[in-house]
C-alpha positions as CSV (number, residue, x, y, z in Angstrom):
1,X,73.2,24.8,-131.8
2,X,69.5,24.2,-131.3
3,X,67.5,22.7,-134.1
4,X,63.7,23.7,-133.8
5,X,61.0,21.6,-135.1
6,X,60.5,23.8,-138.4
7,X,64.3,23.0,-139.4
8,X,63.2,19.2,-138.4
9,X,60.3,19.7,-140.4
10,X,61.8,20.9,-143.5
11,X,65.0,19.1,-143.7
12,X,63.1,15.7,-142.8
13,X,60.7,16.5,-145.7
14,X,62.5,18.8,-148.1
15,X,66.0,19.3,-149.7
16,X,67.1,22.3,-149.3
17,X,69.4,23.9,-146.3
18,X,67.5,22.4,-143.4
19,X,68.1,19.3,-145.1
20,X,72.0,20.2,-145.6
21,X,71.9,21.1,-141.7
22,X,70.3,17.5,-141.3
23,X,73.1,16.0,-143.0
24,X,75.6,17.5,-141.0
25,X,74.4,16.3,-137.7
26,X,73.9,12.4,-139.7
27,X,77.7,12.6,-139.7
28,X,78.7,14.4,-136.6
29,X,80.2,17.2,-138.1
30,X,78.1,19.7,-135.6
31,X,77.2,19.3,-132.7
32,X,72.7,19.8,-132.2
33,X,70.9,20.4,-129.1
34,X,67.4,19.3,-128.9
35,X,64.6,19.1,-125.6
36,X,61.6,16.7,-125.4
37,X,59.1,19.5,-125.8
38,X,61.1,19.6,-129.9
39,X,60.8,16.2,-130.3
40,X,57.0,16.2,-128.9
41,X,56.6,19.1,-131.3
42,X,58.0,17.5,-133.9
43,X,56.0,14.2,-133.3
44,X,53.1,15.9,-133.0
45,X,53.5,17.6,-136.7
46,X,54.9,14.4,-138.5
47,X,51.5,12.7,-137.3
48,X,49.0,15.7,-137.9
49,X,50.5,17.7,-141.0
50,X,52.2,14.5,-142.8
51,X,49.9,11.7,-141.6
52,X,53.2,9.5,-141.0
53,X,52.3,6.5,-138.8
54,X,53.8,5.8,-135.7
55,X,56.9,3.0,-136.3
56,X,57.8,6.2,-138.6
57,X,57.8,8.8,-136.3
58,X,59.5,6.2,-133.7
59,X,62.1,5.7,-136.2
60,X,62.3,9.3,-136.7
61,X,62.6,10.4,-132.8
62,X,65.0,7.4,-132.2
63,X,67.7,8.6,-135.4
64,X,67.5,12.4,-133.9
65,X,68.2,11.6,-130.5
66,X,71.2,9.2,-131.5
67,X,72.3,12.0,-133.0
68,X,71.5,15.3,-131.3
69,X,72.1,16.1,-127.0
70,X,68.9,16.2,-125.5
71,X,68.8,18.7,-122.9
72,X,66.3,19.0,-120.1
73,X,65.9,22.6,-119.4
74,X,65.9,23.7,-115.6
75,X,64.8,27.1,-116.0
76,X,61.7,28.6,-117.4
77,X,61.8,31.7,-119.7
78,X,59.3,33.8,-121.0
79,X,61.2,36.5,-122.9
80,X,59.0,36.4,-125.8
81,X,55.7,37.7,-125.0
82,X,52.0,35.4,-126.7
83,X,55.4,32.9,-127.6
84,X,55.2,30.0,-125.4
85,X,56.6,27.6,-128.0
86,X,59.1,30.2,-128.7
87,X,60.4,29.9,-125.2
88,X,60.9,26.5,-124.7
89,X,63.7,26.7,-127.9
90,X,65.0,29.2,-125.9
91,X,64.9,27.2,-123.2
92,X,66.7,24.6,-124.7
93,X,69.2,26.8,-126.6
94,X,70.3,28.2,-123.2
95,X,70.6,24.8,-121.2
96,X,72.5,23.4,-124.0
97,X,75.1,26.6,-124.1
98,X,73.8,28.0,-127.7
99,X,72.9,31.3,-125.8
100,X,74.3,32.5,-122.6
101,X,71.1,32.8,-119.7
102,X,70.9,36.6,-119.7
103,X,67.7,36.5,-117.9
């Protein structure tokens, strides 16, 4: 599975499912993929939409990646058109095995 910054986002910031979905990568029960373009992402929007400061985010990036596979993906897509950001979960969804690479 791929968790995209939005999921991140919300389950970092909100209770609700995301959060349940957080909760269940905290204690291993599923297995998340994530790439360094998410976590840039996700940094990115924890520093301009929630005005965390940085030991936060560090924190942050540091507990996701203990927990999560980050992939580095080898192949470029571009199967959604005006979607670059789009891409690059799908990207990461089809290094880490979430999708097969049809493409």
């Amino acid at each position: 599975m791929v968790i995209d910054t939005n999921v991140l986002v919300s389950g970092l910031t909100f209770k609700g499912k995301p959060r349940e979905v957080l909760d269940l990568i905290w204690r291993g029960n599923i297995e998340a993929c994530i790439s360094s373009f998410i976590l840039k992402e996700l940094e990115k929007t924890l520093k301009k939409d929630f005005s965390c400061d940085r030991d936060r985010i560090k924190h942050t990036i540091e507990k996701i990646k203990a927990k999560t596979i980050l992939v580095q993906p080898k192949n470029k897509v571009s199967v959604i058109k005006g979607k670059d950001d789009d891409n690059r979960i799908l990207e990461c969804a089809i290094e880490g095995g979430s999708i097969p690479h049809f493409w």
